[in-house]
Each structure stands twice: as structure tokens, then as C-alpha cells.
N, C-alpha and C positions, 0 to 999 in steps of 0.2 A: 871571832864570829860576829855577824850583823846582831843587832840587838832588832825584838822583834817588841811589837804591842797586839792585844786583841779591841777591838770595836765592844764594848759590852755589850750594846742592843742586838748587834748583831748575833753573838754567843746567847744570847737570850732567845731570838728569833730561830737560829738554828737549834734549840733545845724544844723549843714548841712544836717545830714542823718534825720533831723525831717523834714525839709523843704522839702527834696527832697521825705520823705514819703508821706507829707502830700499831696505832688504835682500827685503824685502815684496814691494815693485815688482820688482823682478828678479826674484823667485821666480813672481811670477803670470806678468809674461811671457811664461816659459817655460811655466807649465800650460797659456797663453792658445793660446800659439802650435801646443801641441800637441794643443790641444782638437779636437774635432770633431763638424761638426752644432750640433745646439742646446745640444750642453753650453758651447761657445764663451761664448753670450752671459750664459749662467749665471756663469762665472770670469771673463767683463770686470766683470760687475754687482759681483758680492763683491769681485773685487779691485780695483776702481777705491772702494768703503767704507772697506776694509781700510787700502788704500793712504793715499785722501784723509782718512779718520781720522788715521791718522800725523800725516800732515804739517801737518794743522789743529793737533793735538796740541803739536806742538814748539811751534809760533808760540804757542797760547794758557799752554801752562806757562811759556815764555818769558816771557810775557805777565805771569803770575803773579808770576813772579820779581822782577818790574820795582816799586823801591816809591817813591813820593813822602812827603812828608811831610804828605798830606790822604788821607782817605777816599777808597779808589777804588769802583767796582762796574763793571757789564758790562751793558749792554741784552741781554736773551735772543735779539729778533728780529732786531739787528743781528747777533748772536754766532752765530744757526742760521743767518743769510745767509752769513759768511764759509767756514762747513762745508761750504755746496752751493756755493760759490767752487771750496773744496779738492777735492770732490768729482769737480765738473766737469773739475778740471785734471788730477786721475788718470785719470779715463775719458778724459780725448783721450792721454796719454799712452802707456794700453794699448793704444787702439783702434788708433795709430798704429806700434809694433812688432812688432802680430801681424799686417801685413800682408808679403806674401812678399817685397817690397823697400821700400827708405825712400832715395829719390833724395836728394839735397842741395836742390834746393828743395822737396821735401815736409816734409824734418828741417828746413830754415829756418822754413818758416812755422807748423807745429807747436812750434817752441821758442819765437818769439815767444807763442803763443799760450797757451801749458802758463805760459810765464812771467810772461805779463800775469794770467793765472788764479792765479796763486801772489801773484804783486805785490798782485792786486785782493783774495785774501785776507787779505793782513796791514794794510792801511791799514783794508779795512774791520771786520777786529777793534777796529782801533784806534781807530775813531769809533764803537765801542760804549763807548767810557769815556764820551760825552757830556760834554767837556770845556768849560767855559764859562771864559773864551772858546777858541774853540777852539783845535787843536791848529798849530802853526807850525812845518811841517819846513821841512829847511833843504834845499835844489834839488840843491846837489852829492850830498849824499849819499841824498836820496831818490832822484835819479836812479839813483844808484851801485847802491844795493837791487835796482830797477827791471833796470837792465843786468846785476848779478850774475844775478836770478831769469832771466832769457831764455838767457843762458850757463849757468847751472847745468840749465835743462831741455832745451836742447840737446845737453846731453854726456851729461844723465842718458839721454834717447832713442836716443842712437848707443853707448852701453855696454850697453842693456836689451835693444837690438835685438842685438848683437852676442853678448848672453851666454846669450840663447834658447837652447841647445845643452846635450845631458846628458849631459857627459862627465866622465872622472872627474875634473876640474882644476876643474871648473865652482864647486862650493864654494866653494875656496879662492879662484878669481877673482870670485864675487858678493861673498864678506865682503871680498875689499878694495877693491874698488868700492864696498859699499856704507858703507863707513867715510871714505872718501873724498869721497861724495857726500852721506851727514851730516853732516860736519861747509861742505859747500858749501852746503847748504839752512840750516842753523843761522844760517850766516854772511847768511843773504838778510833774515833776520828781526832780527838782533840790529844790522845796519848800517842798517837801517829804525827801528829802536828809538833809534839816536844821533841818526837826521836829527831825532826826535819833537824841538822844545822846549816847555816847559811856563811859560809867564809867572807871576810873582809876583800871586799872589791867585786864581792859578784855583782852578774848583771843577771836582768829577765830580757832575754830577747826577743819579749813579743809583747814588751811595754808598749810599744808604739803601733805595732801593726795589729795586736792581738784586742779582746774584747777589754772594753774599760769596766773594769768590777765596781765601779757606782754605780752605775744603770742596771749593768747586772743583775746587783743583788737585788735591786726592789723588780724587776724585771719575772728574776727567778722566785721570789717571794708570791708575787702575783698570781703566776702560772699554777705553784705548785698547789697554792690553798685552792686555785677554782678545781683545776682538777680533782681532789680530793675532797673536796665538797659537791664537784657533781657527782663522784664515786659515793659516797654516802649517802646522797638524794635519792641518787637512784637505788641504792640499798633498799632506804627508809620507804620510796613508793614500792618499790617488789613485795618486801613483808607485807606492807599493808593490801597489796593485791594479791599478794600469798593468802593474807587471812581469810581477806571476800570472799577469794576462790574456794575458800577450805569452808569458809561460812557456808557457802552457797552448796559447794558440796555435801556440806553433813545437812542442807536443808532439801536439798535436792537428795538425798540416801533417804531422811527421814520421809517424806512425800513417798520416795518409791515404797518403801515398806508400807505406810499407810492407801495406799491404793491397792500393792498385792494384798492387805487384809482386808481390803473392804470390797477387793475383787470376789472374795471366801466369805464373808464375812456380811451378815444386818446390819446396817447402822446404827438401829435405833436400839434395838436388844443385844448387838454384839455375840449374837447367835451365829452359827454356820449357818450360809444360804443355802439356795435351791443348789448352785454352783457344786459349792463344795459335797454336799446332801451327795449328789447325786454321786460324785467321786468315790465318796464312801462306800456309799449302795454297790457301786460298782466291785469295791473292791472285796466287799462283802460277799456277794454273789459269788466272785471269781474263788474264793476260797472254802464258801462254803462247797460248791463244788466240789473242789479238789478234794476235800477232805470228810465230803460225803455227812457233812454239817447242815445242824439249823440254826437258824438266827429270828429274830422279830422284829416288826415293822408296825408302828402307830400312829395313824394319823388324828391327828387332835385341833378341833374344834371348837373356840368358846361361843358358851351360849350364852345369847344377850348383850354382847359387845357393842353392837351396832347401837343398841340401846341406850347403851353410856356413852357411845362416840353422840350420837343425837341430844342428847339431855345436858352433858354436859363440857362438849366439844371432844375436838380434838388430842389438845395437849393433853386433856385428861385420860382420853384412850391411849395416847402414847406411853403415859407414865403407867397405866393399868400394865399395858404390853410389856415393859420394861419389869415390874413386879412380876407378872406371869413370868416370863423367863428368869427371873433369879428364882422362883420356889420351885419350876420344873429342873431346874440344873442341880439345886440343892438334893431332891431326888435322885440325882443321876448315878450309879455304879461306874467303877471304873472300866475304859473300854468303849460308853455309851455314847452317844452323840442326837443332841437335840439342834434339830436347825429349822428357821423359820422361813416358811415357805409361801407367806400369804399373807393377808393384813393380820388374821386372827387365825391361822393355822400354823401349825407345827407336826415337825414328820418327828419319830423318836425309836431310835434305832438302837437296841437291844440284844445282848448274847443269848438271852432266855431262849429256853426250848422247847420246857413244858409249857401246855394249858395253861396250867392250874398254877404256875409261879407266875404265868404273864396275866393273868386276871387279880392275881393279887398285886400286883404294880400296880395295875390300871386302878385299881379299886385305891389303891394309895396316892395317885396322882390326883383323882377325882375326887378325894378329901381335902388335899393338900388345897387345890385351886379353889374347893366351895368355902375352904373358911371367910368371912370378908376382907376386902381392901381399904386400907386407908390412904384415899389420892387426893391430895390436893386440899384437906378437909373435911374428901368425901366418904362416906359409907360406902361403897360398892359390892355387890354381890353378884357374883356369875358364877356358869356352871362349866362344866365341858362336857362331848360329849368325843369319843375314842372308837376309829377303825381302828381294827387288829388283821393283819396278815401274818402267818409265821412260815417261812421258806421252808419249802418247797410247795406244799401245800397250796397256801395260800397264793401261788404265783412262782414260776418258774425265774423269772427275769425282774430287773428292777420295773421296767416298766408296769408290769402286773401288777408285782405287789405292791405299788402307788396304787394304782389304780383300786387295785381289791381292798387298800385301807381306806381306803376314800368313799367306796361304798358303803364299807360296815360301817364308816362313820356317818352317813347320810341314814341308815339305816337306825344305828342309836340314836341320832337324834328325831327318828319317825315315834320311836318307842318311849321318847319323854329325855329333858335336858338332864344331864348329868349321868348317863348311863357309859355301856362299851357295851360293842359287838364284833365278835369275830366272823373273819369273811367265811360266807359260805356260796357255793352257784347259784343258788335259786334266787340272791341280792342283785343280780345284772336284770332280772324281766322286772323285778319291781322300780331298780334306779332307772331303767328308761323310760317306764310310767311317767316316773316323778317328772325326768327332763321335759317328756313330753307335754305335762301337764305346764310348766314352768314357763319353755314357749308360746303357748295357746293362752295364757292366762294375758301376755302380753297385750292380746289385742280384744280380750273377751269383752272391755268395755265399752272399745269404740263400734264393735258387732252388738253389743245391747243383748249380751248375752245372761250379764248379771243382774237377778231379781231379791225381791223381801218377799218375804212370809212375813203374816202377821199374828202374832199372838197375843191373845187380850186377854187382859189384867182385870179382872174384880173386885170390890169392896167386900170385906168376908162378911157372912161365908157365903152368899151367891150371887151377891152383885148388887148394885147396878157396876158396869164398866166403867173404868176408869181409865180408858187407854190402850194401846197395846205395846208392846216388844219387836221391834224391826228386826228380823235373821235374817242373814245372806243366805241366799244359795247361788248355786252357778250352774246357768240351764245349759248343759253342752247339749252342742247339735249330734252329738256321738255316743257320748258317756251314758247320755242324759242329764237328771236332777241332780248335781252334787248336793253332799252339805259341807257346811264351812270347815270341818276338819281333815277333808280332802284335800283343798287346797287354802286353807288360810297360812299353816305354815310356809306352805312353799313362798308365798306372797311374803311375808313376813321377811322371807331369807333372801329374796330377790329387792325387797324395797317398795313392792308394786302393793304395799298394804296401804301406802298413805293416798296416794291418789282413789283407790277402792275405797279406803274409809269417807273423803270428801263424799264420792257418789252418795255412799248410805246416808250420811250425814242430810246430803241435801233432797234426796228419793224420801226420805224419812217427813224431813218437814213441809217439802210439798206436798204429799199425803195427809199429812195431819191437817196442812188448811184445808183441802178440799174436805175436811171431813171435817171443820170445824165452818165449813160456810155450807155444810146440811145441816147443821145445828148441834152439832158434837162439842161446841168448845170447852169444857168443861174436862174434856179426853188428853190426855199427855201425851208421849212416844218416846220410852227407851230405847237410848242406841247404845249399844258395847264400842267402846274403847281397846284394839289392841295395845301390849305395852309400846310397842315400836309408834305407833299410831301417839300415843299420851304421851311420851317423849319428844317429839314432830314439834318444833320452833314455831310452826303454823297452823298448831292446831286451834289454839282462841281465834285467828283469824277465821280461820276456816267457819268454824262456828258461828262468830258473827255474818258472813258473807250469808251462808244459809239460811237464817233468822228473818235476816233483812232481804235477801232476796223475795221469800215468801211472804213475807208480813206477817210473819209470826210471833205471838208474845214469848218471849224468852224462857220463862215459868213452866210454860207447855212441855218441854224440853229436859228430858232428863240423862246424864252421859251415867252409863255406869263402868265402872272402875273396879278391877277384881282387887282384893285384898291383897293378895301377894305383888303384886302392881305399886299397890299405892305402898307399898310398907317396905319396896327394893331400897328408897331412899328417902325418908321420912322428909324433910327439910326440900327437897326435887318436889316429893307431891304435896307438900305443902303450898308451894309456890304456883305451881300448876294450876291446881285446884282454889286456889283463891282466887287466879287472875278468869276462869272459869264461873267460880258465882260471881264476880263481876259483870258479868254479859248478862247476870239473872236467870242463866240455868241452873236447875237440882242437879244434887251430885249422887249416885247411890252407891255402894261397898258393895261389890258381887260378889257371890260365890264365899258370903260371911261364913268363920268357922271355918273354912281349911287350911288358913294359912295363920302365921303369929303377927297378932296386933297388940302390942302395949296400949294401956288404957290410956298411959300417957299423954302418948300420940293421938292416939284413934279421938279421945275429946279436943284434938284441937283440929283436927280436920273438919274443912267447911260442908259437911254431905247432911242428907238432908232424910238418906233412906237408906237400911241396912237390908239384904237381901242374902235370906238363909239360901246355902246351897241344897241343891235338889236329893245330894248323899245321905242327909238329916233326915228328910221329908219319910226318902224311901222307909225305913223300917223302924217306924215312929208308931207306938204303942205306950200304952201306960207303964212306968217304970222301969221304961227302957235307958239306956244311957243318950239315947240320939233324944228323948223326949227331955232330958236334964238340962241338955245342951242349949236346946232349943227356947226354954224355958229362960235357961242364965243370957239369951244373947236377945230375946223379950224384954228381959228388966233393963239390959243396958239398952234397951233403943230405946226405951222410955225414959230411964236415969239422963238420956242425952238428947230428947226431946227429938228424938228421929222414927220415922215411919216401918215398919215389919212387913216387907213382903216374903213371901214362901213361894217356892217355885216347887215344878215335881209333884202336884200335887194329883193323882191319880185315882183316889177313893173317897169314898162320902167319909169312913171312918178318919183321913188324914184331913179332908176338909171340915170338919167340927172340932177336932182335938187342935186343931192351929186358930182355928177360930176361937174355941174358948183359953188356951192358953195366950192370945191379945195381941193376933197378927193381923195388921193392918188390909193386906191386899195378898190376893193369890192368884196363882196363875198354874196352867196344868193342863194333862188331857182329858183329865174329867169335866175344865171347863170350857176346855175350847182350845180346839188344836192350830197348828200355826198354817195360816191359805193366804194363798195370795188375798190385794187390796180390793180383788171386785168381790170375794167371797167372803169378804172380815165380817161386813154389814148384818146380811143375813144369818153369820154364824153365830154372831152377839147377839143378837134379838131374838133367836133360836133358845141360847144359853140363858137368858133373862126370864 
């Protein structure tokens, strides 16, 4: 027999490109398996190339390696048959682990078959030497070849099947499988190579005409590694535009969800909206029907909002709003649904039946919200006030009973902040009053429809004057004479209070010079401040603009400020009211005594006059408790070096008992009722 030698680089080179086939195959696999559609057949096509390049690869540099002591060559057509040998045996290889199971006789018959395709490729390399005479293996060991290739594509299909999965471990268990399973596939080729014997005096009969295996091999070298590394590249960019896509997708899933919730859903409170509200409602309706059911409906209003949105912005109304809805949710039964339908409205939708269980809600809501707020640093106090509709009753259809909650609630807030009322019919002639009034108010100033009374002030107990009191009324051409508690709330709720307070402001101190250039200067002019008004960012402007328009001395000028006003936010009307006696106006405390004022406080406020409420005045007698009051709230305006006026003052008996108890200034109908500005003159020097 010819004596044979191997190339070691080259058995080294064919050991690499096994490994790295092998590693190939595991990698398509997995693209295989996680293909979908028609890209499937596209990644068994390239990687069953990829692959069966490899593996032709190892066997033909192997091939190479291999040298006799005669001229070798290689038939080309025998040598491109063994490739689509290779070829074939990778494509049954892929096709068979990218299915979703691989029984034990499926992996049996497919490893015989990957293996006879693997076997059939190295013998028929080997009969492209055209060996004359031919080639004589020897049985054991070609067998042996034969039995390794069926057991090496059997383990290679139950590792490739098994390592489909992309996890983070996956790497590090392909490269050792597939260093494992190269040097197994090596092994199929080179114990096939031993079985080869070569008798003394053969030839290769295609030494000369056939391909020369030194160009060859680096030829084949070349080829196999770009292929199989642009198989890989392209692996490596799909994953990574698999990920983008899967990125993009769970960003694009999460986006849809958050749009359908905020399609249902307030942003700001993360309440149910009108949207969803309405959904419900519906479906409420549709059942209580059916089932010959009552339900309840709340419409909820906070009072004074706009007040803290003004005083101390926005974000801090946002966060109030956000506090509101976590203490009405915490209320909630299960079953109920509160959603926010407005800036400062909410509907609140209820199983309750009875009356008397839904006024006790209401009455517990209306706690819950009046206790204060802590936003931002701030004290905050609001109230709410609460429509009530209960179905049928209250409203046949969801629209009604919106409607009919929205009434009662327009109606409890007619009755005072922090009330409820349930709808009744006779609330539709009053709500379109109010609307009515609401639009006409709009234009009542530029028609010069709104006037002052004047009410004048005394030194106790009968004078000389000392001024008077600016009241609004609103002369309708219809109505006639409003007073201000016809429409100052509406104004209030519309906004249209602040530019009406400028007028008074400025109607006020025009008045006062004209009557301090007849020789009155001596006389002041109290003007009331609403809260919405004393919150107003522009109201020191305001102030000064009137001042100086007029020429008026500042001192003249007195804002007065109700107690429960100034004491909403102690530190607010701190602020206020300082930048206020700035400009050199008096400040006075209205309506003293109804509301709670810490002394704390109350001494560091810049006011300058305390003004008993008219509630006192009324049934003021010797040893009464209204006579106690009056007397404790005398010492403190002297204890704080501030003026005592008394308002209400109606009878000679309430006008000496306030006189001698050491009240500075009164005013009343005993001394002079409020007329307009052409009739104050004559009514004062009348009163004198």
C-alpha cells in the first residue's frame, strides 16, 4: 500500500471550519425556528448553504491535507455532487428541528438519513480522486465512519433542537456543543480517510486535468469562512432588528394601552371621564330598567377653587384636584364610579336607593372634602356643594339626570357652600333665572346699568360723618333694583366679579374726590372685597390705578375684608394685605366674630379697623351673650390699637349701649340708610 502523510495545518484548518459549521447550524436553528411566514423558507435556504458549505468544507480541506506520494487531482463534477450531498444533509437537518416536536422516531429516521447524506458525501469526494485502480476500504472501519456519521447527526439534531431558545446561557451552550460536535463531524471524515487503502502503483487520473488542491484549498478556505460569516452577520443584524422590532412593539402596545386609558380616563386625577361617565350611565340606565331598579347620581362642585387656582396658581389647583379625587375614591363603595367631568366637577354614581342612605353619603363626602388641604405648603380650605338625582325619579334617561344633578347642585350652592340638594321640578324656573341673569350680567357694565348706594358712617354715637360704605346694586331695566346677593354670586362663578370690583373700586374714589373738593376731605370710602376679587393678581394694581387716577390720598380708602376671607390662608392674606397697606390704604376685618381667627394671626395682620357683624348688633341688651361678645372683641381692637365699627345699628337703645361699650364708628338705619351719591349729602346733614 502507498504510504500516505497529513498537512497539519491543514487538519487543523479542517477542524476549525467543523466547529464553526457546526456552530452555524445551531445558530440558523434558532433564526429557523423563530422565522415566520415566508421568511422561514428564506433561512432554511441560506442556512441549509451556509451550513452544508461547512461541512463539505472540513471533509474537502481534510481532503487536501491528505498527501500520497503521486499526483493527486479532483473531478469538479464528482466534487460539485458531493456539495449537493452536503447540502441536502443540512437542509433535512434544519427542516427537521424547526418543527415544534422531534419524537424519537422522527430523530431516529432523520439521523440515519442526515448520516447516510454526510457518509454519501465523503466517499463520494473520495471517488473524485479517480483512483486507478480503485480505491479499497477496509469494512470495519468504513463501517465505523458510516455508524459514527448516523450518531453524530443524531445528537447534532436533539442538541440543535434543544438549543432553539434565546436565552442568556444560549451562547455559551452553542459554543460548547458546537466545539463538541466539530470535532465529532471531523472525526467522521478522517476515520473514513483511514479505512481509504491506496495499492502500490496507483494512479489519480485527474492529476493533470483535474483541479490542483493547492489553490484549492486556500480557494475553499476563503469561500467557506465569507459565506458563513455573512450567514452569521446576517444572523447577528436580524436579532438585533428582531429586538428593535419587539422593542418598538412592546412600545408601541404600551402607548396603545395608554391612549385607550386616557381615551376613559383624566389625566390629571386618573378619574373616569365624561367618556367613560357616560358609558356607565348608560349602562346603568339600560339595567335599572330591566330590572325595574334605582340607582343615584351626584353632581359635585367645589366651592372656592377658582379661589386657590387665582391666589395661588395652577399647579397648586392641580394638586388640590388630584387630593380631591384620592379622598372622594377612598369614600367610594364597591360597584361606584366617580369621574371627573369639569375643571372642578365631578359626577358620582351610586347603588343607593334610599333618601335617607344617599344624604348620608352626601353628608360624608362633604366632611371628608371640608377638612383642610396641605398643597404645596399650603393650608387650603374648600367646600363642595352636591346635585342629587336618584332614577327614575329624578330623571328618566342619563341625560336628565345630568341635568337634574346639576341643577340641585346650582341650587345648593344658592343655599350656602358646602350644602346638597336633591332635584326637585320647581329647580328648572329658578336655574333659568340664574342663566338668564348670568348672560345680562355680561354686558350690564358697558349698558351702565351698575350703581352705589351710599351708606354713611358716624363717630359714635351720632356723628359727625365720617365717610360712607360703597354697595353695589344692579339697576335692571326689567328686574329693576337688584341687591348684590342676587347676582354677586353668579358673578363670582362666571369671573365677571373682578372687572365689576375695578368699576366699584374706581366709581368709589371718584365720588369720594368729588366730595372731598366740597370740602368733605376729612370722609373715607369703604369698599368690600370679594374672595375671588382679594385673590385677583391685580388687585394692588388695580387699587393704585384708582388712587392715582383720581388724585386721591391713599389713607381715604379703606378695602374691607371679611374674616373668613382673610383667615382661608393666613400667610396668602398676609401677603395680600401687606402689599395693600403699601399703597397707604386701611384695611378693616368684616363681618368680625363669625368666623375663627387665632389671636396669633389676627395681631400680625396689617388692618387697621375691626367691623362687628350686624348678627351681634341685632339682639344686643344688657347681659346678653351677643353683649359679651361684643364687649371681648372692643378690648381686642383696643389691645391692637384698631378702630370699632358696628354695623346694624337700628335703635337709640343699640346706639348708646355700642357707644358706651367704646365703639369707634356706626353705621345703620337709624343713621342713614344707603341712596344713591346725589342723595348721601342731604341725608348726612339731615342725620347731623
Amino acid at each position: 500500500m502507498l504510504p500516505h502523510t497529513y498537512n497539519p495545518l491543514l487538519v487543523v484548518c479542517s477542524l476549525f471550519v467543523a466547529v464553526l459549521a457546526a456552530y452555524t447550524a445551531f445558530d440558523m436553528t434558532g433564526r429557523i425556528a423563530g422565522a415566520k411566514d415566508r421568511t422561514t423558507q428564506w433561512w432554511l435556504l441560506g442556512g441549509a448553504c451556509a451550513v452544508g458549505l461547512g461541512i463539505w468544507s472540513m471533509h474537502f480541506v481534510g481532503m487536501l491535507a491528505f498527501n500520497l506520494p503521486i499526483p493527486l487531482g479532483y473531478d469538479p463534477l464528482t466534487t460539485v455532487a458531493s456539495l449537493l450531498l452536503a447540502f441536502a444533509a443540512s437542509a433535512l437537518g434544519l427542516w427537521l428541528v424547526r418543527q415544534d416536536v422531534l419524537p424519537i422516531p422522527r430523530l431516529i429516521v432523520g439521523a440515519v438519513m442526515m448520516g447516510l447524506a454526510i457518509a454519501g458525501m465523503h466517499y463520494t469526494g473520495m471517488s473524485a480522486m479517480r483512483m486507478r485502480p480503485a480505491i479499497d476500504y477496509d469494512p470495519t472501519l468504513a463501517t465505523m465512519s458510516v455508524t459514527i456519521a448516523i450518531i453524530a447527526s443524531g445528537a447534532a439534531l436533539w442538541l440543535a433542537f434543544r438549543l432553539r431558545g434565546r436565552t442568556s446561557m444560549m451562547l455559551f451552550r452553542r459554543s460548547s456543543a458546537s466545539l463538541v460536535m466539530g470535532v465529532v463531524f471531523a472525526s467522521i471524515h478522517y476515520v473514513g480517510m483511514a479505512a481509504a487503502r491506496f495499492p502500490i502503483g496507483s494512479v489519480c487520473s485527474v492529476a493533470e486535468n483535474g483541479a490542483n488542491h493547492g489553490w484549492l484549498a486556500v480557494v475553499t478556505m476563503v469561500v467557506t469562512l465569507a459565506v458563513i460569516a455573512i450567514a452569521l452577520t446576517i444572523s447577528l443584524f436580524d436579532i438585533r432588528m428582531e429586538a428593535q422590532t419587539a422593542a418598538l412593539a412592546t412600545s408601541l402596545a404600551t402607548a396603545n394601552d395608554r391612549l385607550a386609558h386616557l381615551a376613559l380616563h383624566d389625566s390629571l386625577t386618573e378619574l373616569p371621564n365624561r367618556m367613560q361617565l357616560e358609558n356607565r350611565l348608560e349602562e346603568l340606565v339600560r339595567n335599572a330598567i330591566h330590572a325595574d331598579d334605582r340607582f343615584t347620581l351626584m353632581f359635585l362642585d367645589l366651592d372656592g377653587f377658582k379661589a386657590v387656582n387665582d391666589a395661588f396658581g395652577h399647579r397648586v389647583g392641580d394638586e388640590l384636584l388630584i387630593d380631591v379625587a384620592t379622598r372622594i375614591r377612598a369614600r367610594l363603595r364597591p360597584h361606584e364610579t366617580i369621574a371627573r367631568v369639569g375643571g372642578d366637577e365631578f359626577v358620582l354614581l351610586s347603588s343607593l336607593k334610599d333618601a335617607a342612605a344617599v344624604a348620608e353619603f352626601a353628608e360624608a363626602l362633604i366632611g371628608a372634602i371640608q377638612k383642610p388641604f396641605l398643597v404645596d405648603g399650603h393650608d387650603v380650605e374648600i367646600s363642595v356643594s352636591i346635585g342629587i338625582a336618584i332614577f327614575p325619579d329624578g330623571g328618566a334617561n342619563q341625560e336628565e339626570l345630568l341635568r337634574n344633578a346639576d341643577l340641585a347642585m346650582y341650587h345648593a350652592k344658592a343655599l350656602g357652600s358646602g350644602g346638597y340638594c336633591f332635584f326637585e321640578t320647581s329647580m328648572e324656573t329658578h336655574l333659568y333665572e340664574q342663566m338668564q341673569i348670568a348672560h345680562e350680567l355680561h354686558s350690564a357694565l358697558q349698558r351702565g346699568e351698575m350703581i352705589l348706594h351710599y351708606q354713611p358712617k358716624f363717630r359714635a354715637p351720632s356723628g359727625p360723618s365720617v365717610g360712607a360704605e360703597a354697595l353695589l346694586r344692579w339697576d335692571h331695566p326689567v328686574r329693576g333694583l337688584m341687591p348684590p346677593e342676587r347676582f354677586i354670586p353668579i358673578a363670582e362663578k362666571t369671573g365677571l366679579i373682578v372687572p365689576i370690583g375695578a368699576w366699584v373700586l374706581d366709581e368709589s374714589c371718584r365720588q369720594l374726590k368729588a366730595w372731598h373738593d366740597l370740602g368733605h376731605t376729612d370722609w373715607s370710602m369703604a369698599v368690600n372685597l370679594s374672595p375671588i376679587q382679594f385673590a385677583h393678581e391685580g388687585l394692588t394694581q388695580a387699587v393704585r390705578d384708582a388712587l392715582h387716577r383720581h388724585g386721591l390720598p391713599a389713607k381715604c380708602l379703606i378695602l374691607e375684608v371679611t374674616e373668613s376671607t382673610a383667615m382661608r390662608d393666613v400667610d396668602f392674606s398676609l401677603m395680600v394685605l401687606r402689599k395693600l397697606r403699601r399703597t397707604g390704604v386701611q384695611i378693616a376685618i368684616d363681618d368680625f366674630g363669625t368666623g375663627y381667627s387665632s389671636l396669633l394671626y389676627l395681631k400680625r395682620l396689617p388692618a387697621t379697623e375691626l367691623k362687628i357683624d350686624r348678627g351681634f348688633v341685632r339682639d344686643l341688651a344688657d347681659g346678653t351673650e351677643d353683649a359679651a361678645i361684643i364687649s371681648s372683641i372692643v378690648a381686642l381692637g383696643r389691645a391692637l390699637n384698631l378702630r370699632i365699627v358696628a354695623e346694624g345699628v337700628e335703635t337709640a337703645a343699640q346706639q348708646m349701649y355700642l357707644t358706651r361699650l367704646g365703639c369707634d364708628t356706626l353705621q345703620g338705619f337709624l343713621l342713614g340708610r344707603p341712596v344713591i351719591a346725589d342723595a348721601f349729602l342731604a341725608a348726612v346733614i339731615s342725620s347731623e
